[in-house]
C-alpha positions as MATLAB code, in Angstrom:
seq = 'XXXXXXXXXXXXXXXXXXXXXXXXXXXXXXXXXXXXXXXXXXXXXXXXXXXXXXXXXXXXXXXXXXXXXXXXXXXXXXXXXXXXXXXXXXXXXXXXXXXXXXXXXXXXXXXXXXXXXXXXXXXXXXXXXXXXXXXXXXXXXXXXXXXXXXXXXXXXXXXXXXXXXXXXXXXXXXXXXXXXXXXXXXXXXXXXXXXXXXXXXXXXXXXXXXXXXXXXXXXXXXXXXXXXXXXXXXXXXXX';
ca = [
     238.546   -8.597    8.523;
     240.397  -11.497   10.056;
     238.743  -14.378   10.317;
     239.546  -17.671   12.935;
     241.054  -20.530   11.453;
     238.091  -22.366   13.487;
     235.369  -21.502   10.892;
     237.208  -21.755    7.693;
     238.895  -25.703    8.279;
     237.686  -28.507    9.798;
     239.871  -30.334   12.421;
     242.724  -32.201    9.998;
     243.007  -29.086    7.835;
     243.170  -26.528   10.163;
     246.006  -28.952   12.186;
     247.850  -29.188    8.862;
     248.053  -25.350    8.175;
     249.415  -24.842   11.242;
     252.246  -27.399   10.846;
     253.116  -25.886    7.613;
     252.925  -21.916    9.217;
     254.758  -23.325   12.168;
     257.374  -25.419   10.301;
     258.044  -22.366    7.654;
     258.455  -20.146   10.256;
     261.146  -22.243   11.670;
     262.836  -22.862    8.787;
     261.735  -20.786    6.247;
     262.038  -23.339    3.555;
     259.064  -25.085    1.709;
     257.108  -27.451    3.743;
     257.004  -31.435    2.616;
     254.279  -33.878    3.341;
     257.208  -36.231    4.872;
     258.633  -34.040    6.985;
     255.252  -33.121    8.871;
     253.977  -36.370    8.993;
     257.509  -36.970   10.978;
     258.147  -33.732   13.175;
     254.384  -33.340   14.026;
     253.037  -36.872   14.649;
     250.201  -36.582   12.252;
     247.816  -39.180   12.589;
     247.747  -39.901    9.011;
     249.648  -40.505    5.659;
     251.918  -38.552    3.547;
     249.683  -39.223    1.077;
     246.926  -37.579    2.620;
     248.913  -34.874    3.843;
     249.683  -34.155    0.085;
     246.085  -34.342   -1.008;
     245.044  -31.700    1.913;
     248.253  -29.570    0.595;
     246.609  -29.336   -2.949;
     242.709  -28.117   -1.182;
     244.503  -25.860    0.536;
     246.034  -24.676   -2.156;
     243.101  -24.706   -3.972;
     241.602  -22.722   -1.383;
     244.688  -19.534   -1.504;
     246.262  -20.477    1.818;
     249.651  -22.078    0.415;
     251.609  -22.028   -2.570;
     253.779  -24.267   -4.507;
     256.898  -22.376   -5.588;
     258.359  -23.851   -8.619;
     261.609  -25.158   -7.479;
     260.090  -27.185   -4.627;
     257.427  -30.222   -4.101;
     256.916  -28.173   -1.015;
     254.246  -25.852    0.042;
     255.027  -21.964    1.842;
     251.664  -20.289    3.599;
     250.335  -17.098    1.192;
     249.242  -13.672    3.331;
     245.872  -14.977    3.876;
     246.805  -18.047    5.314;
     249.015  -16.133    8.309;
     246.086  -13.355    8.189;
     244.096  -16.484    9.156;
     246.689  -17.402   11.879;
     246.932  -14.315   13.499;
     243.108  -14.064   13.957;
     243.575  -17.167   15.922;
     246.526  -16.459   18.017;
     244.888  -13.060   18.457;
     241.110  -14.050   19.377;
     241.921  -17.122   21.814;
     244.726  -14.383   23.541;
     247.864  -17.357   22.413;
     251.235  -15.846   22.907;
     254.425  -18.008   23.737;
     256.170  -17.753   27.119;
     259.492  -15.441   27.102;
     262.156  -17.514   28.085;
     263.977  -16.113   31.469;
     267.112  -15.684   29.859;
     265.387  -13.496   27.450;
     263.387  -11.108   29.720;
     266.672  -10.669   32.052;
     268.246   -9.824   28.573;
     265.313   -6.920   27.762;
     264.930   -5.814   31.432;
     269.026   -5.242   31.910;
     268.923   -3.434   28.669;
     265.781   -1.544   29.073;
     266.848   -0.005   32.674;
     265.135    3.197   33.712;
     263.665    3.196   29.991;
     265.827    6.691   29.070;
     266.938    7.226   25.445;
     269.819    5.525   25.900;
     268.624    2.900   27.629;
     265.470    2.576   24.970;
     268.170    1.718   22.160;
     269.985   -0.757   24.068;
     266.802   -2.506   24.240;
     265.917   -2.389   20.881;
     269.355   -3.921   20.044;
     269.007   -6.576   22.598;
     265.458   -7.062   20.598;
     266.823   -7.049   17.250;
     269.120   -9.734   18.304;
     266.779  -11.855   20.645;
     264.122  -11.401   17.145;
     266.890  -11.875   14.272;
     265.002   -9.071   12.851;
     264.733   -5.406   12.236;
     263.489   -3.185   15.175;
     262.856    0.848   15.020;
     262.426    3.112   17.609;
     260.833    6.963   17.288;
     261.077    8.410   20.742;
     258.875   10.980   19.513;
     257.909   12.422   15.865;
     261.123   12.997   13.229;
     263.882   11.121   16.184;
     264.261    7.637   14.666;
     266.657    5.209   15.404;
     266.736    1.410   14.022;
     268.931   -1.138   14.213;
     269.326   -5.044   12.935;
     268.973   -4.208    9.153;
     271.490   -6.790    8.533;
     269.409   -9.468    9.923;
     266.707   -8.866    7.122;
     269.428   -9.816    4.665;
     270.260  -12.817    6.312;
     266.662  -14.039    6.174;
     266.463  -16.830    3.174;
     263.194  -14.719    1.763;
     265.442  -11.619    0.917;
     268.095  -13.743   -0.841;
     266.798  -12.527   -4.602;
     268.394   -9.223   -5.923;
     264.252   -8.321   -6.215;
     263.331   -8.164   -2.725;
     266.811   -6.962   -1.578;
     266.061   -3.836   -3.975;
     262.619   -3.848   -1.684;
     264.173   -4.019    1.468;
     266.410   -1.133    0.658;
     263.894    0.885   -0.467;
     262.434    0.567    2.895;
     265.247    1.807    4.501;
     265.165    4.353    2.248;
     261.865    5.621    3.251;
     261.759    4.793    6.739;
     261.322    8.312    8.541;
     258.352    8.950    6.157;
     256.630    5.681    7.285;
     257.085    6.018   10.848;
     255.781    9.827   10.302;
     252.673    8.549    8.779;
     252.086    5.688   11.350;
     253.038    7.534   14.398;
     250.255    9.224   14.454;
     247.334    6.287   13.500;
     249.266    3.714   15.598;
     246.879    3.077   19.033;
     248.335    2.129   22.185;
     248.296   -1.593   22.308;
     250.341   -3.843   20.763;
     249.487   -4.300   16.232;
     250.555   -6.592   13.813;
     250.554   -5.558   10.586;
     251.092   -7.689    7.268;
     251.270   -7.471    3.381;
     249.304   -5.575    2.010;
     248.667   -4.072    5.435;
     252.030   -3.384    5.924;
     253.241    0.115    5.356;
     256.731   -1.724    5.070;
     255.878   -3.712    2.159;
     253.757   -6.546    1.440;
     256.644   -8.944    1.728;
     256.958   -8.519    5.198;
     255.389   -8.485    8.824;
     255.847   -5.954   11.296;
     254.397   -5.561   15.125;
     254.809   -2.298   16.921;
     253.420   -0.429   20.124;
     253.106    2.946   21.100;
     253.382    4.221   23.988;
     253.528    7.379   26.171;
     255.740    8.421   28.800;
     255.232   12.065   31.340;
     254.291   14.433   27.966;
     256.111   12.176   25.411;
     255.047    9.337   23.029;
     257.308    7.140   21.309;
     256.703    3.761   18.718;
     258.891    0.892   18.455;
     258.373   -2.132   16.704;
     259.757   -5.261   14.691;
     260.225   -5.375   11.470;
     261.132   -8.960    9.857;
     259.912  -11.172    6.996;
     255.895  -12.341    6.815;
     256.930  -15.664    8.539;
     258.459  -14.134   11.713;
     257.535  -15.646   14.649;
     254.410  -13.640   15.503;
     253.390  -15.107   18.793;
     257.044  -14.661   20.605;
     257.871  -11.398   18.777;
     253.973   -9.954   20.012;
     255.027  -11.296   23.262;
     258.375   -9.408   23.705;
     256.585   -6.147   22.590;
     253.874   -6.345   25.039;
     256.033   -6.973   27.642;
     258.385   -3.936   26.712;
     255.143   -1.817   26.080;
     253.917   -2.506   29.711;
     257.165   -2.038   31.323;
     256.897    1.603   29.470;
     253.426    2.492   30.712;
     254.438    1.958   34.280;
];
């Protein structure tokens, strides 16, 4: 069960776990005390940014990796995220450019047209995105963009990634048919994919077919535009 950042932190905590989720997510380098005091006009020191970095990793919701003074979020601490961004309804605003990119793409929403928006998504996302029009017809596109991704760098979770790929009929096969309607977000040990990455698909049904598309990128994607573009293509599906 997910549970709101609201009643886990108290105010300065909660604000500094979402600067470090936020910052990662942009970056997707480790997160100094410095550099947040700076970007997010924190109203207090480095000092004490470092000393609420150490509770909260005391607490499971960042980690230190060894090559860096810097902190990276864990699963629960975007598990903790998402409950917020997910209760209080959040969701960024999709820039015009971007929904003039989907809707051009996206058309009358026929096959075709369906992976012409899933490219336009993959490249609006810099992430993976698959597309089953119905059971066992799978197309995906944007693979290369998980390589590019600074998380996938290590031979390890490039041997992960692959094996993904690998295996990506049978996953959609087994999710297509427990997927629901609305828009999900799934995560790490959640995440048929792998518990190094994040994923948010939708499924949908058109006349006497249902399809599922979805994203597919690393666990610090950008979870509030990405859910945004899917519900948006989602509704444009059910109409």
């Amino acid at each position: 069960m997910l549970v709101a950042l609201d009643y886990i932190f108290m105010d300065r905590k909660k604000q500094i776990l979402e600067a470090i989720i936020k910052e990662h997510i942009t970056t997707g380098a480790p997160v100094g005390s410095s550099n947040l005091v700076e970007k997010y006009k924190l109203d207090c020191s480095a000092a004490t940014v470092r000393n609420i970095m150490a509770e909260l990793e005391e607490d499971g919701f960042v980690r230190a990796p060894h090559t860096s003074a810097g902190r990276v979020p864990t699963e629960a601490a975007y598990k903790s995220y998402l409950a917020e961004v997910i209760n209080k309804k959040k969701s960024k605003k999709i820039k015009d450019k971007d929904l003039q990119e989907i809707n051009l793409a996206l058309g009358g929403a026929n096959e075709l047209e369906m992976r012409e928006a899933a490219k336009t998504l993959a490249a609006l996302t810099d992430s993976a995105v698959f597309w089953a029009f119905h059971k066992n017809n799978l197309y995906y596109t944007g693979l290369s963009n998980l390589f590019q991704q600074p998380e996938f760098a290590n031979s390890g979770l490039v041997y992960n990634v692959s094996a993904v790929i690998d295996r990506m009929d049978e996953i959609i096969d087994h999710i297509f048919e427990t997927t629901t309607d609305s828009a999900q977000i799934l995560i790490g040990e959640e995440n048929p994919f792998g518990n190094f990455c994040g994923a948010i698909l939708a499924k949908y049904k058109r006349g006497n077919q249902s399809g599922l598309f979805g994203i597919l990128g690393p666990m610090r994607m950008d979870y509030e535009r990405n859910l945004a573009m899917v519900e948006y293509i989602l509704n444009k599906l059910k109409k």
